[in-house]
KOLVOLUM-523346 format. One record per residue (C-alpha): y negated, z, x; residue number from 1; residue in one letter. Coordinates in Angstrom, 3 decimals, padded with zeros to 6 digits. Each point is the difference from the previous one (the first is absolute). Example, Ala and Ser with C-alpha at 12.3 -4.5 7.8 and 13.67 -1.06 7.14 Angstrom:
BEGIN
<v->004.500 | w->007.800 | u->012.300 | seq->1 | type->a> .
<v->-003.440 | w->-000.660 | u->001.370 | seq->2 | type->s> .
***
This chain:
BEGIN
<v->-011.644 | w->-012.265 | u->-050.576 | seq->1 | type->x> .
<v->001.277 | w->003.124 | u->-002.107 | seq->2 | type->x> .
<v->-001.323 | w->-001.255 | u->-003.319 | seq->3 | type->x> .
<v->000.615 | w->002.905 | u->-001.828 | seq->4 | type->x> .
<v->-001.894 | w->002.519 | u->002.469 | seq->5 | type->x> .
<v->-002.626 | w->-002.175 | u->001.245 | seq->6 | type->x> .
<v->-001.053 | w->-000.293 | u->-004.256 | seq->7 | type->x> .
<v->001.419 | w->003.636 | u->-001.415 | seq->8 | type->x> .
<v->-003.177 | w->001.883 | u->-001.174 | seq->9 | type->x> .
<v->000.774 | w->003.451 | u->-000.362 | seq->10 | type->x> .
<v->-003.155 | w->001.541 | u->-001.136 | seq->11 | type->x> .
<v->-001.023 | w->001.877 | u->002.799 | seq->12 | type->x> .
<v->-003.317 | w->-001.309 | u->000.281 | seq->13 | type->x> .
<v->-002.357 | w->-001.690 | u->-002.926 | seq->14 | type->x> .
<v->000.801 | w->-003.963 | u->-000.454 | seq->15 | type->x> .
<v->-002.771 | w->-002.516 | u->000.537 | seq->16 | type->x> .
<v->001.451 | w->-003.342 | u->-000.869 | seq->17 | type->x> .
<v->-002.961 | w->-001.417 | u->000.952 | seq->18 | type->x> .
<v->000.782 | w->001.037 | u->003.674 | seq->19 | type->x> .
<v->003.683 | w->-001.434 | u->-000.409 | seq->20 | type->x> .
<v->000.495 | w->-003.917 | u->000.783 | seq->21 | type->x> .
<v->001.226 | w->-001.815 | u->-001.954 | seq->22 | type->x> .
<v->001.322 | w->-003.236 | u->001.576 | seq->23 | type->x> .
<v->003.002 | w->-001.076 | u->001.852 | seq->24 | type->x> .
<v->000.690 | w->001.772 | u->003.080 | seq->25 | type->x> .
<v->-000.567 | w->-002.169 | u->002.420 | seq->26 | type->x> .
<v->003.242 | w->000.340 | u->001.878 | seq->27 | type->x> .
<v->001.299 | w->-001.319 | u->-003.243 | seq->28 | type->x> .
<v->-000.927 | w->-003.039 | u->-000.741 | seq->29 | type->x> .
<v->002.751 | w->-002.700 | u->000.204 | seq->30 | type->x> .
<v->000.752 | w->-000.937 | u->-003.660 | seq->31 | type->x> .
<v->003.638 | w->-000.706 | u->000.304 | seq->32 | type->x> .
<v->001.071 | w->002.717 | u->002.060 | seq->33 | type->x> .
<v->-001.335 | w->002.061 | u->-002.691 | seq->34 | type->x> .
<v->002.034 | w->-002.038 | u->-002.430 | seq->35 | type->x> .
<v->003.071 | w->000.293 | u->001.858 | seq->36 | type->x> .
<v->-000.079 | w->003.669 | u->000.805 | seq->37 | type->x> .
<v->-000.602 | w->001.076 | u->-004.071 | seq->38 | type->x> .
<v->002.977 | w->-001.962 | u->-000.111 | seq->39 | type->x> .
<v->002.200 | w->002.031 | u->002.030 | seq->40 | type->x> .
<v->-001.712 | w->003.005 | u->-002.048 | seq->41 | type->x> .
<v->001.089 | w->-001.425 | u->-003.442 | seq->42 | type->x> .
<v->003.106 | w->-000.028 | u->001.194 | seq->43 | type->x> .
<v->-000.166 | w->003.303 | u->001.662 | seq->44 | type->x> .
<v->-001.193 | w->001.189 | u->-003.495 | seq->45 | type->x> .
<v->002.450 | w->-001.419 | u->-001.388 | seq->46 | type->x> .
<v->002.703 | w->001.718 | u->001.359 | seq->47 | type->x> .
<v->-001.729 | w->003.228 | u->-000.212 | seq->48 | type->x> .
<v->-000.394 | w->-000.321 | u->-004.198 | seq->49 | type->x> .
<v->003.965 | w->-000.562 | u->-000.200 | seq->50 | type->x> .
<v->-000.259 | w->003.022 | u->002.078 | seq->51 | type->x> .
<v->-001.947 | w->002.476 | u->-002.051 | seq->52 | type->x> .
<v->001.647 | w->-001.518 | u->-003.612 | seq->53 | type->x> .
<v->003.312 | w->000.717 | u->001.074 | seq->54 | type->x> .
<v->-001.068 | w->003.368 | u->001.449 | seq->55 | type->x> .
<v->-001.708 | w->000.421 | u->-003.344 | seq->56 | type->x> .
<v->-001.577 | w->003.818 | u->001.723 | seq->57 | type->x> .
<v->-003.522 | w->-001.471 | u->000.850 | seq->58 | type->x> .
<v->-002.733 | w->-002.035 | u->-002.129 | seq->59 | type->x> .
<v->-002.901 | w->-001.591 | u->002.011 | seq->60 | type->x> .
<v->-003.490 | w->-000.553 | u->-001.429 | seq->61 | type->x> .
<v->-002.385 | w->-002.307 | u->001.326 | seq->62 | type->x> .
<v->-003.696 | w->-000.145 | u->-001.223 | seq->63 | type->x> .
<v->-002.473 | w->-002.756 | u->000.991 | seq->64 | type->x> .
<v->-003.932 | w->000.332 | u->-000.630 | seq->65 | type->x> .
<v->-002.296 | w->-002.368 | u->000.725 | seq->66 | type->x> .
<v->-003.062 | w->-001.863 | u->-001.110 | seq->67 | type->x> .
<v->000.075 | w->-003.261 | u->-002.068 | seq->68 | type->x> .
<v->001.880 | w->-002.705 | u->001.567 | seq->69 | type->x> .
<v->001.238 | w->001.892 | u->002.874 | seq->70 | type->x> .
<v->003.403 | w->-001.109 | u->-000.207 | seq->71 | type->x> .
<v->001.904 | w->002.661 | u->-001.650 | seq->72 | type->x> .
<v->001.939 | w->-002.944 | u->-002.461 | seq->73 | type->x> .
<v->001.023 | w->-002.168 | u->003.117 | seq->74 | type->x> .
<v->000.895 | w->003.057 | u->001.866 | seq->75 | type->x> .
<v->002.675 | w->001.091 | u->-001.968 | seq->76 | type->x> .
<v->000.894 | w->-002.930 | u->-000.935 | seq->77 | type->x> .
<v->000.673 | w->-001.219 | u->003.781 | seq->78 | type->x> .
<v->001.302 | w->003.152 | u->001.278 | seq->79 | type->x> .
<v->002.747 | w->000.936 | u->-002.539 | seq->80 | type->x> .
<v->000.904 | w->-003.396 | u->-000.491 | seq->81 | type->x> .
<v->003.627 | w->001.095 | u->001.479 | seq->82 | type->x> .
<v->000.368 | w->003.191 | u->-001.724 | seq->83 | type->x> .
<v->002.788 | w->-000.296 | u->-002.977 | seq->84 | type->x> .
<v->-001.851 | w->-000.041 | u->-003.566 | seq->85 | type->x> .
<v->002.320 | w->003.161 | u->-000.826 | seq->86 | type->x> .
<v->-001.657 | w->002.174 | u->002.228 | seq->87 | type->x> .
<v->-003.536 | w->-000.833 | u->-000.053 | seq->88 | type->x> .
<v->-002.522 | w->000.069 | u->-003.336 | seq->89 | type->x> .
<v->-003.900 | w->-000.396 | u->000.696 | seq->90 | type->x> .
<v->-002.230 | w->001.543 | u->-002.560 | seq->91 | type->x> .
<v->-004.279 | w->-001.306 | u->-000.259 | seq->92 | type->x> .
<v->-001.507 | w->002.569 | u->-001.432 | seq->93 | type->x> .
<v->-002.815 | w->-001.145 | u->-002.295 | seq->94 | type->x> .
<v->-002.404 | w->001.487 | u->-002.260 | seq->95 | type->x> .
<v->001.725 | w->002.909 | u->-002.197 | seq->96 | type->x> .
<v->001.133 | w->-000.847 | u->-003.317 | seq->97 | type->x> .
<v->-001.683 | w->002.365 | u->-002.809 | seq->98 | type->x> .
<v->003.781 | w->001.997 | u->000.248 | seq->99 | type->x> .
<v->-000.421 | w->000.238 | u->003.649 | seq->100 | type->x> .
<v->-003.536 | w->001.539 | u->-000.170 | seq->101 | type->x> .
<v->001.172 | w->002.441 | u->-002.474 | seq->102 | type->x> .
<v->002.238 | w->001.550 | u->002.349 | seq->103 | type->x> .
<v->-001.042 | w->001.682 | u->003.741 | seq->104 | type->x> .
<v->-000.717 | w->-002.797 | u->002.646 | seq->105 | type->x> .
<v->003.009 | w->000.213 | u->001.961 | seq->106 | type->x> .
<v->002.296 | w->-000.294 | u->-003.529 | seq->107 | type->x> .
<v->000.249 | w->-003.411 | u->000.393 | seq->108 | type->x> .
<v->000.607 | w->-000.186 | u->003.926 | seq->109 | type->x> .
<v->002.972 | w->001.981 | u->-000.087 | seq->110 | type->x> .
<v->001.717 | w->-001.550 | u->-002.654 | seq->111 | type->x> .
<v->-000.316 | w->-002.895 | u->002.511 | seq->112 | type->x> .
<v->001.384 | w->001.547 | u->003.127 | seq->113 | type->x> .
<v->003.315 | w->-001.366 | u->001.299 | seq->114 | type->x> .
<v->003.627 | w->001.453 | u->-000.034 | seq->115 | type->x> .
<v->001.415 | w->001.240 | u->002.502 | seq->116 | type->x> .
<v->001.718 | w->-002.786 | u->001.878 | seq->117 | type->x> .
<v->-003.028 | w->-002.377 | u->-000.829 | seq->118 | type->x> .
<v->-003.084 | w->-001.661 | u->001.667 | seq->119 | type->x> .
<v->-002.906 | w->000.811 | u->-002.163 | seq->120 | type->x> .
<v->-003.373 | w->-002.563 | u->000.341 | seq->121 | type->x> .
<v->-003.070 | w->001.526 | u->-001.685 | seq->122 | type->x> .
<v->-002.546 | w->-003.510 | u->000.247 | seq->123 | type->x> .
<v->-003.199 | w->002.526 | u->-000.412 | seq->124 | type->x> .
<v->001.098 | w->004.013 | u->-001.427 | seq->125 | type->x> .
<v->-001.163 | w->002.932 | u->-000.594 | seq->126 | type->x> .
<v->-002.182 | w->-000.321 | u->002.624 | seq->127 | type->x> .
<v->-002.233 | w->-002.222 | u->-002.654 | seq->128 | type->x> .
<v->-000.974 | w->003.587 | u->-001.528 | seq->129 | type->x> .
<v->-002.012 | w->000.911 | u->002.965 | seq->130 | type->x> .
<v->-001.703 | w->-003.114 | u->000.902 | seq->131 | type->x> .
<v->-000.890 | w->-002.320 | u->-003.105 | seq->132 | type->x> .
<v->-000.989 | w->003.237 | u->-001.554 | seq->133 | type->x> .
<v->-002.179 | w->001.436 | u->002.838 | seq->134 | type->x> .
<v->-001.891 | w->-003.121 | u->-000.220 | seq->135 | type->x> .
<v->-000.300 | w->-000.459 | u->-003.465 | seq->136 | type->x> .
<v->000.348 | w->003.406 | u->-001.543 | seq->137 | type->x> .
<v->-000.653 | w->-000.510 | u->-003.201 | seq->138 | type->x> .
<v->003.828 | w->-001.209 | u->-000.305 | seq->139 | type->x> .
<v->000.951 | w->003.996 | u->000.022 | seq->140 | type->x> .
<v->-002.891 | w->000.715 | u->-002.695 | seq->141 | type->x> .
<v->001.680 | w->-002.447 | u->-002.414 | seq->142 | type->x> .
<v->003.839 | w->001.171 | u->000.774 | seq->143 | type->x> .
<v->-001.103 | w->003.433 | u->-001.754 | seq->144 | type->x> .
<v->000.999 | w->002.346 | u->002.871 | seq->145 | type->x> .
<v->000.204 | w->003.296 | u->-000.810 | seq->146 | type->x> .
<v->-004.055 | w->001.033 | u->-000.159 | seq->147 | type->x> .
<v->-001.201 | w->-002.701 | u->001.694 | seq->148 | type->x> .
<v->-002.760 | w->-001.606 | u->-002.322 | seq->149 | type->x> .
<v->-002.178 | w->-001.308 | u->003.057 | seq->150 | type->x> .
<v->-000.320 | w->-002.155 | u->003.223 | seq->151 | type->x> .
<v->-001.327 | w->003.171 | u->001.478 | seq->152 | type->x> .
<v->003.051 | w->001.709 | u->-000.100 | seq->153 | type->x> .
<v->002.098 | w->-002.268 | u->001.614 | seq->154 | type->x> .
<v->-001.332 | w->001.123 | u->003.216 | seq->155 | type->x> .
<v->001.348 | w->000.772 | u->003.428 | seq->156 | type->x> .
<v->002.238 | w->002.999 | u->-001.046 | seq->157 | type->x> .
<v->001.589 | w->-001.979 | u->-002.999 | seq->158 | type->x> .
<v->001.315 | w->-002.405 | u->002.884 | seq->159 | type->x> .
<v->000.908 | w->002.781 | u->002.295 | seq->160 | type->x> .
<v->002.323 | w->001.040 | u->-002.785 | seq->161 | type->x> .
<v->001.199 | w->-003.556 | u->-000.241 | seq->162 | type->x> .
<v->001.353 | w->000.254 | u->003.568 | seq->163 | type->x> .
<v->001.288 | w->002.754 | u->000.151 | seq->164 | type->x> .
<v->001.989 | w->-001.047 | u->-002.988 | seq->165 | type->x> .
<v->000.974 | w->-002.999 | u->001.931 | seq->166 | type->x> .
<v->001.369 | w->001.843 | u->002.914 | seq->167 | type->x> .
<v->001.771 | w->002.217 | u->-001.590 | seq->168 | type->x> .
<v->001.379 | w->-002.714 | u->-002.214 | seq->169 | type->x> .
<v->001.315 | w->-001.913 | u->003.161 | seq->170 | type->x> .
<v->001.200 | w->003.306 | u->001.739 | seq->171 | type->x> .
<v->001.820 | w->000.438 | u->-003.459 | seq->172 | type->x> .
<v->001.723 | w->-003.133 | u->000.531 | seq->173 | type->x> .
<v->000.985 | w->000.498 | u->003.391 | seq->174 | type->x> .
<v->001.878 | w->003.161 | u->-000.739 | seq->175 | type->x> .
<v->001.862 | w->-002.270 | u->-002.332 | seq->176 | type->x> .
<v->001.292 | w->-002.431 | u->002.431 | seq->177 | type->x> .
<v->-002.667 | w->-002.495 | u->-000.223 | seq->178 | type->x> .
<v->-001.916 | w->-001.833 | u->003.183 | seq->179 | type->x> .
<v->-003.584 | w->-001.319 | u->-001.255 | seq->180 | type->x> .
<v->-001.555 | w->-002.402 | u->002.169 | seq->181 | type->x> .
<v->-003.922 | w->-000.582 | u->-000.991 | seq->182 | type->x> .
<v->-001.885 | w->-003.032 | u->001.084 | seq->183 | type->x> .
<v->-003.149 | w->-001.010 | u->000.361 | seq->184 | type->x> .
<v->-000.435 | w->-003.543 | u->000.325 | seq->185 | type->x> .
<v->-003.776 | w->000.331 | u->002.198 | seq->186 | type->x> .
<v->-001.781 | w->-003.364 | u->-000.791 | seq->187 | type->x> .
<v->-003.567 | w->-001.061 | u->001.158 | seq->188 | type->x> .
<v->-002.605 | w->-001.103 | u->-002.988 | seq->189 | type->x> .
<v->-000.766 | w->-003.498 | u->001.562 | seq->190 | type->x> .
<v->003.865 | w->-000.482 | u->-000.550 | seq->191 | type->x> .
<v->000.299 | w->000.945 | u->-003.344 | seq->192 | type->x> .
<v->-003.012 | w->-002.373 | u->-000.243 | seq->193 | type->x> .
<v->001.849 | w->-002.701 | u->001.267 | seq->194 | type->x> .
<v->003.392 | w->000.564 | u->-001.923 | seq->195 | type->x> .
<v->-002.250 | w->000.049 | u->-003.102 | seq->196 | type->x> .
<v->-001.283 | w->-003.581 | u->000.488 | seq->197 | type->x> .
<v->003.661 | w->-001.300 | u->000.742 | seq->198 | type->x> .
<v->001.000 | w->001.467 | u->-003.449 | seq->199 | type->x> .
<v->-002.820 | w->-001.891 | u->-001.419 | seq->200 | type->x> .
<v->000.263 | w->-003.212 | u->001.679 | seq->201 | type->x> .
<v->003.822 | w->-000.306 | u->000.149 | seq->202 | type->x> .
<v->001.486 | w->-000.783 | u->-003.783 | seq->203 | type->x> .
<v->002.522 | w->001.547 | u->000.412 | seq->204 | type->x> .
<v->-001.455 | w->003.514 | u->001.434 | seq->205 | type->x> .
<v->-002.269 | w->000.053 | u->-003.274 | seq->206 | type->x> .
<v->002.146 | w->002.122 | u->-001.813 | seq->207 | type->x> .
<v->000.011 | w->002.468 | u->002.489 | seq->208 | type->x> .
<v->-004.008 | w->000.455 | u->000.183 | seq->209 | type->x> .
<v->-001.794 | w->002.331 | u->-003.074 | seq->210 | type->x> .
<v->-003.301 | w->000.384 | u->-000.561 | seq->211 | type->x> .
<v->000.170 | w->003.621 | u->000.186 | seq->212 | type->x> .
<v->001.346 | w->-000.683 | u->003.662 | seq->213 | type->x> .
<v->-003.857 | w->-000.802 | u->000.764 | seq->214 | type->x> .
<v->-001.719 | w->002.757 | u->-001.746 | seq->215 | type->x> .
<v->002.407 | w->002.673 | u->001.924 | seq->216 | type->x> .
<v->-001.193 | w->-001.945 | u->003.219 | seq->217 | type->x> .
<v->-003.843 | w->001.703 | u->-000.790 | seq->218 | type->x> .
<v->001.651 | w->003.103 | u->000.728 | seq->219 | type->x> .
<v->001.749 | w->-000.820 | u->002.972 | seq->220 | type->x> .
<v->-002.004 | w->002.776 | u->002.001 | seq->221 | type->x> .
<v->001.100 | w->002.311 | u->-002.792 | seq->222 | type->x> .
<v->003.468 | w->-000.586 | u->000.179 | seq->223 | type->x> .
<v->000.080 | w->000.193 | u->003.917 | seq->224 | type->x> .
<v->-001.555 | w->003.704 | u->-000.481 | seq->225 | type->x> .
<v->002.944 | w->000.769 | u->-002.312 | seq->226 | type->x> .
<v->002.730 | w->-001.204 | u->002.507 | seq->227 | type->x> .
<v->-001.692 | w->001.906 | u->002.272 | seq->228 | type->x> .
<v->000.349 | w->003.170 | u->-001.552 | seq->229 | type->x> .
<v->002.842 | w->-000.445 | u->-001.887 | seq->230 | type->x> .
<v->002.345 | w->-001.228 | u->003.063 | seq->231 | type->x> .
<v->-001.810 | w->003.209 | u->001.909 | seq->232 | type->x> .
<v->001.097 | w->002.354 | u->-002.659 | seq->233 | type->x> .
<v->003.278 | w->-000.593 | u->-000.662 | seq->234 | type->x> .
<v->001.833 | w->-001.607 | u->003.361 | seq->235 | type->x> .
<v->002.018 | w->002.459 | u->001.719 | seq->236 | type->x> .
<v->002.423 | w->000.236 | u->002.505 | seq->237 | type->x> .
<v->003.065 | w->-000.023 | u->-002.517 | seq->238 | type->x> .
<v->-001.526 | w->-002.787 | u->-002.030 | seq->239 | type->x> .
<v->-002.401 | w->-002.292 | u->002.016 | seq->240 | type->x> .
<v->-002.303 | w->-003.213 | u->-000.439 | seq->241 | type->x> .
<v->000.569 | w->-002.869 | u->001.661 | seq->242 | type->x> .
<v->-003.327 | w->-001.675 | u->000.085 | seq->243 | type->x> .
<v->001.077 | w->-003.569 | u->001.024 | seq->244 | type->x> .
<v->-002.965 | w->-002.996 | u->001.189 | seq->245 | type->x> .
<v->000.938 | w->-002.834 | u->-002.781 | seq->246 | type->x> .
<v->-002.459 | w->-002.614 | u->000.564 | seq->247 | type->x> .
<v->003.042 | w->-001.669 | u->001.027 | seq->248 | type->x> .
<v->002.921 | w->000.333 | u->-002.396 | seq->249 | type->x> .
<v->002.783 | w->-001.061 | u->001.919 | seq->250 | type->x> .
<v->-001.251 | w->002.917 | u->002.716 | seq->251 | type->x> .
<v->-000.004 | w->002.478 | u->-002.869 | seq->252 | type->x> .
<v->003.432 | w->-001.281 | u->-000.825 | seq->253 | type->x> .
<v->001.306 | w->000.315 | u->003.276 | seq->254 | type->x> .
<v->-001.897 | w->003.840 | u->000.376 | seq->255 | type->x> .
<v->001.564 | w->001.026 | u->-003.678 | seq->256 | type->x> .
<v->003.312 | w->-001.489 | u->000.850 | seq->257 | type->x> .
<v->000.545 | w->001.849 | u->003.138 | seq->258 | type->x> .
<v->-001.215 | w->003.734 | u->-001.211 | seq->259 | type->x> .
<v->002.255 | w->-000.418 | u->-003.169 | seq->260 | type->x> .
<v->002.938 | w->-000.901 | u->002.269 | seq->261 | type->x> .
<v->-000.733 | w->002.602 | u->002.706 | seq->262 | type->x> .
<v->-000.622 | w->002.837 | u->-002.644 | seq->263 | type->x> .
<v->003.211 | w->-000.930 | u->-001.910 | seq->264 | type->x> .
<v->001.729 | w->000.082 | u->003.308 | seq->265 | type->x> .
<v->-001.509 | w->003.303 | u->000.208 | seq->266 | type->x> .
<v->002.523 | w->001.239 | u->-002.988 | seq->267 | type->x> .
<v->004.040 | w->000.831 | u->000.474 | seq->268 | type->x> .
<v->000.645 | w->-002.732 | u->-002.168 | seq->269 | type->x> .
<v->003.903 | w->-001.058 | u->000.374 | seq->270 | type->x> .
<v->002.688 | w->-001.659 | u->-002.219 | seq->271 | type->x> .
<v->001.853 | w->002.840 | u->-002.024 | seq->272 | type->x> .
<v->003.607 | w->000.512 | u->001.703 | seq->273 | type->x> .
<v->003.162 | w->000.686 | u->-001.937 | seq->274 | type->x> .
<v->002.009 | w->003.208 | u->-000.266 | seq->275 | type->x> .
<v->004.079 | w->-000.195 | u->001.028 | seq->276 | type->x> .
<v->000.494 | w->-000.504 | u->-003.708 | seq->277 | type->x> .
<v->-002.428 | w->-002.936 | u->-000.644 | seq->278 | type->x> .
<v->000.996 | w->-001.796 | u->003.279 | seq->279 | type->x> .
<v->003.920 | w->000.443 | u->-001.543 | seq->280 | type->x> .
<v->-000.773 | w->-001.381 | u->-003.389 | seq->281 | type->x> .
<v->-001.816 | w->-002.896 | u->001.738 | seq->282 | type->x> .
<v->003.293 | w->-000.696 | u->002.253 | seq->283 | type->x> .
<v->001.787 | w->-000.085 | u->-003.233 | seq->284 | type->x> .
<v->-002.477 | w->-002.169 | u->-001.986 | seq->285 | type->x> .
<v->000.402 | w->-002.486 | u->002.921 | seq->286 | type->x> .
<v->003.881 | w->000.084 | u->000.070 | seq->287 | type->x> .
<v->-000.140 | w->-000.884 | u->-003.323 | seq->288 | type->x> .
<v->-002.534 | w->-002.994 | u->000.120 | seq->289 | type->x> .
<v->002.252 | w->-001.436 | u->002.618 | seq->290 | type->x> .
<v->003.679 | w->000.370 | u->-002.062 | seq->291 | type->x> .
<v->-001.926 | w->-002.042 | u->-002.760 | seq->292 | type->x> .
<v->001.253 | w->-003.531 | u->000.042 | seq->293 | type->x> .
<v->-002.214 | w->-003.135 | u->-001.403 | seq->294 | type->x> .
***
């Protein structure tokens, strides 16, 4: 299967995740052949990283989105467990600090996006300004936005400004040499349910289960609504979703692994080559190491 066609989302027609499974394919089902084909995909990774840092001409950013326990931690922590520290950073994006909210909304994203050369990981982004606050609303009221003073004005057209922001924002980046990969990790409520209770019942999973994680559930419907429309509106063909089934993470794994590879492949990434005179100064560097004596 051609993972990254058979999940690219493009925008042509309206999303309905609800229409979208989201369980293992069932052609892929064999736990360790999974397993052993990430493998070969870390390394593949691997090799295209040294790639694009030497090259230092291209910066890649990758975006995941998901619900509450859908993975997003283990995912990058599985999938870019070859890459070389150097040339990978991974930003979470939480709530915005009282500096960050005095500033526009994207202030604090950019500051955050990688260098050239780089692989960028935004765990949650900017995307959290069009779907935490379409749901709950009120968190635009109390940032002081321009003459927003009510719920009522956060309305449809305040978001359609919010994505067209966001397109333009990744277009921006793309004229600058940047590849952005965005991810949607598609998981079903029963399994969040489920992944909930293990955090509970397993010691040492407590830490990773909040309170809030429960009240956010009462919304799920809410937040499914905001994917909806916020994948919709700002997926193109330059800059795509990848809407990937993640009831079972090591599937996900396996889908994420192969788009990143395929789409990095994608780029003319290459070791630099030396000019006459660099190649020269390296013969002479060598004849030198080798009249040295011990």
């Amino acid at each position: 299967m051609n993972f990254e066609k058979h999940y690219r989302y493009t925008g042509k027609q309206k999303l309905e995740l609800t229409k979208l499974a989201t369980a293992v394919d069932p052609e892929f089902e064999d736990e360790k052949v999974i397993k052993a084909q990430i493998a070969k995909n870390i390394k593949q990774l691997t090799e295209l990283q040294g790639k694009l840092y030497a090259q230092d001409r291209f910066g890649v950013l990758v975006i995941f989105q998901a619900m509450d326990a859908a993975g997003k931690d283990s995912m990058i922590r599985h999938i870019m467990s070859g890459v070389n520290p150097q040339g990978c950073e991974v930003t979470s994006f939480k709530q915005p600090t009282t500096k960050e909210i005095a500033h526009d909304y994207l202030w604090r994203i950019h500051d955050r996006v990688p260098k050239r050369g780089m692989i960028g990981i935004f765990n949650r982004s900017y995307y959290e300004d069009v779907l935490v606050s379409r749901v709950h609303p009120e968190i635009i009221v109390n940032e002081h936005v321009g003459e927003i003073n009510d719920k009522k004005q956060v309305d449809d057209a305040f978001f359609e400004r919010r994505f067209n922001d966001l397109r333009y924002f990744e277009d921006y980046l793309q004229h600058n040499g940047y590849l952005v990969l965005k991810f949607f990790l598609h998981m079903s409520k029963a399994e969040q349910k489920q992944r909930f209770i293990r955090r509970i019942e397993i010691p040492s999973h407590n830490w990773k289960f909040s309170a809030a994680d429960i009240q956010e559930r009462q919304y799920w419907d809410d937040y499914q609504r905001a994917y909806d429309d916020a994948i919709t509106k700002t997926a193109t063909k330059a800059t795509p979703w990848y809407v990937i089934p993640s009831d079972s993470k090591w599937y996900s794994r396996l889908c994420v692994s192969e788009i990143i590879n395929q789409r990095l492949s994608e780029l003319p990434l290459a070791y630099p080559s030396l000019d006459a005179s660099a190649q020269a100064q390296l013969k002479t560097a060598l004849e030198q190491l080798d009249r040295e004596t011990d």
